[in-house]
N, C-alpha and C positions, 0 to 999 in steps of 0.2 A: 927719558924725559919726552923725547918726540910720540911716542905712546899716549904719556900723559895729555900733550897736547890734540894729537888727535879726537883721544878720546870727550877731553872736555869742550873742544869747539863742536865738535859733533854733536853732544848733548844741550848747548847752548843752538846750534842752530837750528832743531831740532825743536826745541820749547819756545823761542821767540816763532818759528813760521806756525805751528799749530794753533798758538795764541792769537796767531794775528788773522785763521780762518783760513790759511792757503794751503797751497795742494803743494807737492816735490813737484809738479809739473811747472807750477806758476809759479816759482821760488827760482825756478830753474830756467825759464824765459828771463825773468829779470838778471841773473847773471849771466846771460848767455852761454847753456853749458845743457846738457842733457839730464833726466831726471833722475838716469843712476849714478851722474856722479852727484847730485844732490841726496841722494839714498846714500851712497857710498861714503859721503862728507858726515850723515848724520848718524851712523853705523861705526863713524871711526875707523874707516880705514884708505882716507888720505886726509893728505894735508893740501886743502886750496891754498890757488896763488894770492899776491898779495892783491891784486887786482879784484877776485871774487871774492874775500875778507873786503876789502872795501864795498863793493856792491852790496853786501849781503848788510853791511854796517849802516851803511845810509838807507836803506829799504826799508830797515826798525830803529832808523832813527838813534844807534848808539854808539859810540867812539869807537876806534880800533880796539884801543884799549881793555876795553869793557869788555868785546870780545873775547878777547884772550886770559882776560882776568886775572888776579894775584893769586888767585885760589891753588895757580898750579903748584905753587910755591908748598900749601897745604897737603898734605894725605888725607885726602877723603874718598869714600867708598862713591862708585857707579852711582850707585841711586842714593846717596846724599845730595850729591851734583843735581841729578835730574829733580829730585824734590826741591832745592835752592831757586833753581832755574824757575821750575813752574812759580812758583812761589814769587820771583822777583818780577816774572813778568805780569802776571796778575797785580801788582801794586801796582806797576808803570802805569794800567788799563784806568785804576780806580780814579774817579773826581775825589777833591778835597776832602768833604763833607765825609766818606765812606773810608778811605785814606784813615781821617781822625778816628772815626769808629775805631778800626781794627789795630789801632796803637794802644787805644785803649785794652781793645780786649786782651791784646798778648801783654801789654803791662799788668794785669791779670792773672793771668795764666802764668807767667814767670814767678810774680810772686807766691801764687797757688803752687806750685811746683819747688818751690825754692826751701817753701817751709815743709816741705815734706821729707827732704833730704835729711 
């Protein structure tokens, strides 16, 4: 389980700072901590204190929670995770109006897909 966890905050930490245009360097000033252990955190191979899960929460604005996510509970592959992530954070990004677009279009596409089966 501790695996799991590494692995999935890493991936989550990882897709929120790219998204938001910052460096490991500048990610890594805002926690107070060096840029390989911000490498290191997003590579999965530690587990930060609770102190920089909080830092790191409030700099993209998401709960603890959220962080750590129920997903762990879930088996999913590496890069199901990282496609989720990109993916969630790019909606946080979108205004309303663009938002409603893209509900549409995967209401769409599910259904396109759905009948195929």
């Amino acid at each position: 389980m501790k695996e799991d966890v590494k692995k999935f905050l890493g991936i989550k930490v990882r897709s929120m700072r790219e998204n938001a245009g910052l460096t490991q360097e500048e990610l890594a000033a805002i926690c107070d901590v060096s840029w390989r252990t911000i490498s290191n955190l997003e590579r999965g191979l530690v587990v930060p204190d609770l102190l920089m899960v909080f830092k790191i929460a409030k700099r993209f604005q998401v709960s603890i929670d959220e962080m750590m996510g129920e997903r762990l509970s879930v088996q999913k592959s590496i890069r199901r995770l990282e496609d989720e992530n990109i993916i969630m954070e790019k909606i946080r990004n979108m205004d309303d109006r663009l938002l409603g677009y893209v509900i549409d279009q995967l209401d769409l596409l599910s259904k396109h897909f759905r009948a195929k089966k």
